[in-house]
C-alpha positions as CSV (number, residue, x, y, z in Angstrom):
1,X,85.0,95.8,96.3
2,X,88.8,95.4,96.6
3,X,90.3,94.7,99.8
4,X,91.3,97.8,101.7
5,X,95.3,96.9,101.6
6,X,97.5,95.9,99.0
7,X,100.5,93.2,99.6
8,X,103.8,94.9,98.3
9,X,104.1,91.6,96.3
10,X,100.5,92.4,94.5
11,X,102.0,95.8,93.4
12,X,101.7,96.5,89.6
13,X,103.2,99.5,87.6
14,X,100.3,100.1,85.8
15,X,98.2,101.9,88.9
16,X,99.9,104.7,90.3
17,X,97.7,105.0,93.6
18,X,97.8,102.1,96.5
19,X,96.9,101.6,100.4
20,X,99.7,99.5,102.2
21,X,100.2,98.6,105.1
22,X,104.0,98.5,106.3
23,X,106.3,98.5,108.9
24,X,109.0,100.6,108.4
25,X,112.1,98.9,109.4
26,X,114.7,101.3,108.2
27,X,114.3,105.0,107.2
28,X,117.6,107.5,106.0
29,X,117.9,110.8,104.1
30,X,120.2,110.9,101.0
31,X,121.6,114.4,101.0
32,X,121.8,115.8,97.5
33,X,124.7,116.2,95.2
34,X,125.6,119.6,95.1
35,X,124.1,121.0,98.7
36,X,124.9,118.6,101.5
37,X,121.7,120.7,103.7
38,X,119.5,119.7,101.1
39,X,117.6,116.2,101.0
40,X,117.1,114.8,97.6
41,X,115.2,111.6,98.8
42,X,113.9,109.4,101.5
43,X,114.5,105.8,101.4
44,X,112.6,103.2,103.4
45,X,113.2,99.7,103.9
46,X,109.2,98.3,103.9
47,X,107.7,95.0,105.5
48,X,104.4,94.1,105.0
49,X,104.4,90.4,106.8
């Protein structure tokens, strides 16, 4: 049985599916192009140790 959390580092494109477990140490909205209301993404800034 793999173990139930993955390090970031471990990470492989391959699989699509993973359980981390992270501190999020930053977190922001990037607004998109043409509609400033509208979010296109989140971005995180992720620490597992």
């Amino acid at each position: 049985m793999p173990p139930p959390f993955v390090m970031i580092s471990k990470m492989h494109p391959p699989r699509e599916a993973w359980r981390l477990k992270v501190r999020v140490l930053r977190l922001w909205v990037v607004p998109s192009f043409g509609n400033h209301e509208v979010p296109n993404s989140m971005e995180m800034i992720l620490l597992d140790e």
